[in-house]
C-alpha positions as CSV (number, residue, x, y, z in Angstrom):
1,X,0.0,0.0,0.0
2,X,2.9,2.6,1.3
3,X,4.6,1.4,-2.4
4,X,1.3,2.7,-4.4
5,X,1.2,5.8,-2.5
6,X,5.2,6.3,-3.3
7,X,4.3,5.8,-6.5
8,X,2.0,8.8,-7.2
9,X,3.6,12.3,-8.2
10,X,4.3,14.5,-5.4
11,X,1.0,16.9,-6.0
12,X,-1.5,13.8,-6.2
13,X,0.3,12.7,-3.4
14,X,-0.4,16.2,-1.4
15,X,-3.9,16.3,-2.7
16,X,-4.3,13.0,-1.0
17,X,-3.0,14.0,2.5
18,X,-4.9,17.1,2.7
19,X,-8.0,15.4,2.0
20,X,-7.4,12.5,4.7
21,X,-7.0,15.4,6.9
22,X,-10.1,17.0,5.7
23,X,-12.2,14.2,5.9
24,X,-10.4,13.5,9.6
25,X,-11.7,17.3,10.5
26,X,-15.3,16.6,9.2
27,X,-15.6,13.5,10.7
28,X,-14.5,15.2,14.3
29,X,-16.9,18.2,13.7
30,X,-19.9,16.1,12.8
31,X,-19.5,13.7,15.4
32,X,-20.4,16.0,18.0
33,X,-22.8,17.6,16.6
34,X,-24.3,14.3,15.9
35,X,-23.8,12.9,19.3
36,X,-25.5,16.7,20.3
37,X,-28.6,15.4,18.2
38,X,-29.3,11.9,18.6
39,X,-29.1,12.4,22.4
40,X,-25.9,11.0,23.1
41,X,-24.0,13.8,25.1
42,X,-22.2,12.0,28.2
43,X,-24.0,12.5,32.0
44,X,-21.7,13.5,35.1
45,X,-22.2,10.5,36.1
46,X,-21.0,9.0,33.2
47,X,-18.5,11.5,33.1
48,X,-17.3,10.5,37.0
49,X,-17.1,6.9,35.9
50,X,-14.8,7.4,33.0
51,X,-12.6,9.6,35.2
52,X,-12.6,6.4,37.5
53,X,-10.8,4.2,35.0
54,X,-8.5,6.4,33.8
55,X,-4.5,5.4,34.7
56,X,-3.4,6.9,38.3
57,X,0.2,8.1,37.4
58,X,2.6,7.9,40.8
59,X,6.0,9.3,41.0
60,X,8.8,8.0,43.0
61,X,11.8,9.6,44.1
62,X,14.7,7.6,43.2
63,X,17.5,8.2,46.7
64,X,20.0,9.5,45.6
65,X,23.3,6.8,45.8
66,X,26.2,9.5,45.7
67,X,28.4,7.7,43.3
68,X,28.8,10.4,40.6
């Protein structure tokens, strides 16, 4: 697949990314509005149980050993 893509000249190539990224844009605008429409939009509660499972990050000192 990445040799068919090398394969096209540089401005069909361009033309290409910019309309992945277009359509990657669109598709993250419309999604929310059609998660606003059909009802979907997230609770607090839902919103407090998300915030539940996300990763706790803890940070640990190392001592320091004095052999520099």
């Amino acid at each position: 697949m990445f040799k068919a893509y090398k394969n096209l000249s540089p401005k069909t190539r361009l033309a290409v990314g910019v309309g992945v990224i277009a359509w990657g844009v669109a598709g993250l605008y419309l999604s929310d509005r059609a998660e606003e429409k059909f009802g979907y939009t997230p609770s607090e509660k839902d919103k407090e149980e998300l915030r539940s499972w996300t990763p706790r990050i803890v940070t640990v000192d190392k001592p320091d050993s004095g052999d520099k």
